[in-house]
C-alpha positions as a Python dict, from the first residue, in 0.01 Angstrom:
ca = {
    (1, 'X'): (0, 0, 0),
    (2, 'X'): (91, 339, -130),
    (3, 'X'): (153, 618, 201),
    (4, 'X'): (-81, 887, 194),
    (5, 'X'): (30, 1178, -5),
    (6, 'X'): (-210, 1523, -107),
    (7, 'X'): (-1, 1544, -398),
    (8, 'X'): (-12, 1224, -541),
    (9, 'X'): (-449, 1256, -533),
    (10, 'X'): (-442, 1561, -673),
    (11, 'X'): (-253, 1381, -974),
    (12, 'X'): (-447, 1096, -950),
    (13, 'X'): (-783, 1308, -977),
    (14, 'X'): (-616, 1517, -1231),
    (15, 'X'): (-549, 1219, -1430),
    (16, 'X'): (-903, 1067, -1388),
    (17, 'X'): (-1063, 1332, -1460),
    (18, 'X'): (-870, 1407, -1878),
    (19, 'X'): (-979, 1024, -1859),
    (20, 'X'): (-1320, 1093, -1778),
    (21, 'X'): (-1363, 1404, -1976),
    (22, 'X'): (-1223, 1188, -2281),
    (23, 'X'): (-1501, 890, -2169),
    (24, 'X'): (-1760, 1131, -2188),
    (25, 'X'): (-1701, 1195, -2567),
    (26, 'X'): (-1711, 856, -2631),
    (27, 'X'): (-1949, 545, -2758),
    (28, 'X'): (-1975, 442, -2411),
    (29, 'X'): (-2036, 721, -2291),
    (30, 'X'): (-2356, 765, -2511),
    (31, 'X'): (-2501, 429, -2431),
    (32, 'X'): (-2527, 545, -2052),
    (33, 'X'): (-2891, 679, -1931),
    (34, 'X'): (-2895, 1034, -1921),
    (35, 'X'): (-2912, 946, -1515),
    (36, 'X'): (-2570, 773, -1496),
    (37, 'X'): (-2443, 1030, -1754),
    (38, 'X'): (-2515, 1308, -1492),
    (39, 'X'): (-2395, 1103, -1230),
    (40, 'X'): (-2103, 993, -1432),
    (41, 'X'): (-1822, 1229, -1283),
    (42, 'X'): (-1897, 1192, -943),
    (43, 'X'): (-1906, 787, -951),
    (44, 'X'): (-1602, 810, -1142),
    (45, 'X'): (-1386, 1106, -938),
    (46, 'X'): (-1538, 948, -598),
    (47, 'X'): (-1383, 592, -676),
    (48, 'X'): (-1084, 696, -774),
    (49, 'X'): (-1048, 921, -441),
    (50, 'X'): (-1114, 627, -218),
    (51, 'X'): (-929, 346, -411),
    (52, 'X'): (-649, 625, -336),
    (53, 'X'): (-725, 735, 38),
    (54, 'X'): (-872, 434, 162),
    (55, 'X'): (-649, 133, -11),
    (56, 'X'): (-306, 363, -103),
    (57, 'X'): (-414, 259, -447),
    (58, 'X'): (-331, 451, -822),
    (59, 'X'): (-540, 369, -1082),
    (60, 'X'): (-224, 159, -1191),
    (61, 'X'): (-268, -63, -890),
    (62, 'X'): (-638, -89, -908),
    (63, 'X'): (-716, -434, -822),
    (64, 'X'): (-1055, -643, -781),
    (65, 'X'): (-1027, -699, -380),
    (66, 'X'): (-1019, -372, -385),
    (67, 'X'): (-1307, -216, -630),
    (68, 'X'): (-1529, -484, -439),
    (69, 'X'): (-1414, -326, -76),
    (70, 'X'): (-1434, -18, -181),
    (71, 'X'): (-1785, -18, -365),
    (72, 'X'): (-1961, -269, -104),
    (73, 'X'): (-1824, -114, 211),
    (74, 'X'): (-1615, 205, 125),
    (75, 'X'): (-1858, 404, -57),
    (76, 'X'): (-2165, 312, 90),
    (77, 'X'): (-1986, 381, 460),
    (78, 'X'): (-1917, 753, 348),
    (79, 'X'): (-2078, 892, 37),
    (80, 'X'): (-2427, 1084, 136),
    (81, 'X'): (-2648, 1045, -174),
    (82, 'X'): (-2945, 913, -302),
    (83, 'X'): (-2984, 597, -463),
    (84, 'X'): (-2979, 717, -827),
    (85, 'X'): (-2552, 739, -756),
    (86, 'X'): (-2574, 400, -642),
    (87, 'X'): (-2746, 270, -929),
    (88, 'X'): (-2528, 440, -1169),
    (89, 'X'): (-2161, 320, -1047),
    (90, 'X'): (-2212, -52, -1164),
    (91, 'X'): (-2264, 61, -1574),
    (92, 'X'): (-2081, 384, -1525),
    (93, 'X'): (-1773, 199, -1395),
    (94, 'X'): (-1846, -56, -1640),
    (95, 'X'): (-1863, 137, -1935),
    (96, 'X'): (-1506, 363, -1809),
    (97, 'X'): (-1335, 41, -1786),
    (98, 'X'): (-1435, -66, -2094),
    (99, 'X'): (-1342, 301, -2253),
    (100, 'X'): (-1027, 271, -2039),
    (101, 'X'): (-949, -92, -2248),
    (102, 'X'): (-1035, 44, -2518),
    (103, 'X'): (-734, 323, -2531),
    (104, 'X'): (-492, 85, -2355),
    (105, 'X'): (-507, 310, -2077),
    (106, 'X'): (-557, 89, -1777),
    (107, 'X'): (-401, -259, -1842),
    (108, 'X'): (-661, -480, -1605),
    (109, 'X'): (-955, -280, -1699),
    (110, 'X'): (-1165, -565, -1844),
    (111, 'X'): (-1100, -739, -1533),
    (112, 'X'): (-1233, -465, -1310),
    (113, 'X'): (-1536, -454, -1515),
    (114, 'X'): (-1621, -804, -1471),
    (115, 'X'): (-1619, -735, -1111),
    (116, 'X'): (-1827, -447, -1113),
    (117, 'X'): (-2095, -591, -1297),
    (118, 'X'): (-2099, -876, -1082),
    (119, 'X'): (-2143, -694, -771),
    (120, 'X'): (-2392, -434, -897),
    (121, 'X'): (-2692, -549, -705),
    (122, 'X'): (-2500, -544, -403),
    (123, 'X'): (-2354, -234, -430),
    (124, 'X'): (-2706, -83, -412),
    (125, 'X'): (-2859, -314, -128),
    (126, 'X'): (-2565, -202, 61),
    (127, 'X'): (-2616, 133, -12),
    (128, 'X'): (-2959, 155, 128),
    (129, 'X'): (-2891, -38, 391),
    (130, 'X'): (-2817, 161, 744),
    (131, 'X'): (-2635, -119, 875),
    (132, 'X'): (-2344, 5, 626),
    (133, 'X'): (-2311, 371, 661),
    (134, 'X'): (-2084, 547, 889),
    (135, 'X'): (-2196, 805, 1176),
    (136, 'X'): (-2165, 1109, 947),
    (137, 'X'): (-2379, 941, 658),
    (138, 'X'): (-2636, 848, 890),
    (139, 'X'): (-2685, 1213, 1015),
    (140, 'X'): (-2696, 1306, 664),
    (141, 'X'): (-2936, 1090, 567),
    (142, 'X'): (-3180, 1136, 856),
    (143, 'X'): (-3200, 1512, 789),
    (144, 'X'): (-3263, 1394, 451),
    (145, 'X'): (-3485, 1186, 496),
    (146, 'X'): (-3666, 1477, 730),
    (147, 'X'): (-3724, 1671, 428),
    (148, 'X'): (-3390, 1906, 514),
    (149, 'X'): (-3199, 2129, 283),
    (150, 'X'): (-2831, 2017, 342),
    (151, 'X'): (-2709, 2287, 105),
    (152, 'X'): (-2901, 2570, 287),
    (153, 'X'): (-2690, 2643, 598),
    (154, 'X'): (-2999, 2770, 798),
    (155, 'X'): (-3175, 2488, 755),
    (156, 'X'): (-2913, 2222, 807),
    (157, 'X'): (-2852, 2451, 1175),
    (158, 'X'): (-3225, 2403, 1213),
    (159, 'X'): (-3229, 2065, 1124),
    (160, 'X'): (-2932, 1935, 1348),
    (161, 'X'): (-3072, 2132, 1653),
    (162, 'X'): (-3395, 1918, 1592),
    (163, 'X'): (-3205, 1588, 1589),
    (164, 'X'): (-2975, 1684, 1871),
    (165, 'X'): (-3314, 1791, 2053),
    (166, 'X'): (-3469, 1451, 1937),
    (167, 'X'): (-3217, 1263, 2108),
    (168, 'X'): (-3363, 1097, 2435),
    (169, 'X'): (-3265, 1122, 2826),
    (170, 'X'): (-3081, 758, 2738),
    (171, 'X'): (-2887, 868, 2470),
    (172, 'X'): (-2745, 1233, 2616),
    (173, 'X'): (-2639, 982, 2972),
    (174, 'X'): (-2434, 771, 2717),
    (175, 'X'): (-2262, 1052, 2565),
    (176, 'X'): (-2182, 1194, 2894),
    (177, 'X'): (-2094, 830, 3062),
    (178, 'X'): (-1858, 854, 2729),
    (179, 'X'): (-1686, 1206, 2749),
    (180, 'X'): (-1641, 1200, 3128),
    (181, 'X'): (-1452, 802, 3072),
    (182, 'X'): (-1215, 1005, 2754),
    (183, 'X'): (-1170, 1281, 3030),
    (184, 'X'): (-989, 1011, 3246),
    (185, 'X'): (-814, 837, 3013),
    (186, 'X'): (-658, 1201, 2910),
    (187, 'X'): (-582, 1263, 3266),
    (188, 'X'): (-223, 1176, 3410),
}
């Protein structure tokens, strides 16, 4: 596994994204709905950031163990959006690998595309399932779910206040049983 670097994403999303602008002129491209088209960039960018941050991985290195973790657990665990994303990365992925093939730009490509396809109705019971998402995604998705504007500030304030306040008696004596026992673990 790779170490960490800002630099190396920012080239790895740089190169991604002349790959995806070049996918989006093509064949493949065109056979997409116009759904996965719009979704296109984000499935595609949003991989390649967590095959990079979560498994050290280039797209060089892209592997199948790895496209499977990452779109059963990874992305499901952290990205906030509806299912419509979800649907899309199976035949968006898909038809980029293929593209990537194609121009002899990714050298397992067809391999990775097997696997995607294979796992697409997983992906997107995963997805919707809660038992997969992480604390931050399940926040999200409640105020969501609430009718919430995440995008308006105001109403995301408004909307967190009302989930904090929702909270019972049994939760808030958790969280404080839990920050007074970090308070004496700090404590020398």
């Amino acid at each position: 596994m790779e170490e960490y670097s800002e630099k190396e994403l920012k080239k790895i999303l740089d190169k991604v994204y002349k790959w995806s602008v070049e996918f989006s002129k093509s064949r493949y491209f065109e056979k997409l709905t116009e759904r996965e088209k719009q979704e296109s960039e984000f499935v595609i960018t949003s991989f390649a950031e967590y095959m990079y941050v979560y498994y050290g991985l280039p797209p060089e290195k892209w592997n199948e163990k790895a496209l499977e973790e990452c779109c059963l657990y990874t992305l499901p665990k952290k990205v906030s959006a509806d299912d419509s994303y979800f649907k899309s990365i199976s035949p968006v992925l898909s038809a980029f690998f293929t593209f990537l093939d194609e121009k002899n730009l990714l050298k397992n490509a067809l391999k990775l595309r097997r696997k995607i396809r294979k796992i697409k109705k997983r992906i997107i019971s995963n997805a919707m399932d809660p038992r997969y998402w992480g604390p931050a995604k399940r926040v999200v998705m409640t105020l969501l779910d609430a009718g919430i504007d995440i995008t308006d500030e105001e109403e995301l304030k408004k909307g967190l206040r009302l989930l904090q306040q929702s909270m019972g008696p049994e939760e808030d004596k958790t969280r404080s049983k839990n920050m007074k026992r970090k308070k004496k673990k700090r404590s020398f």
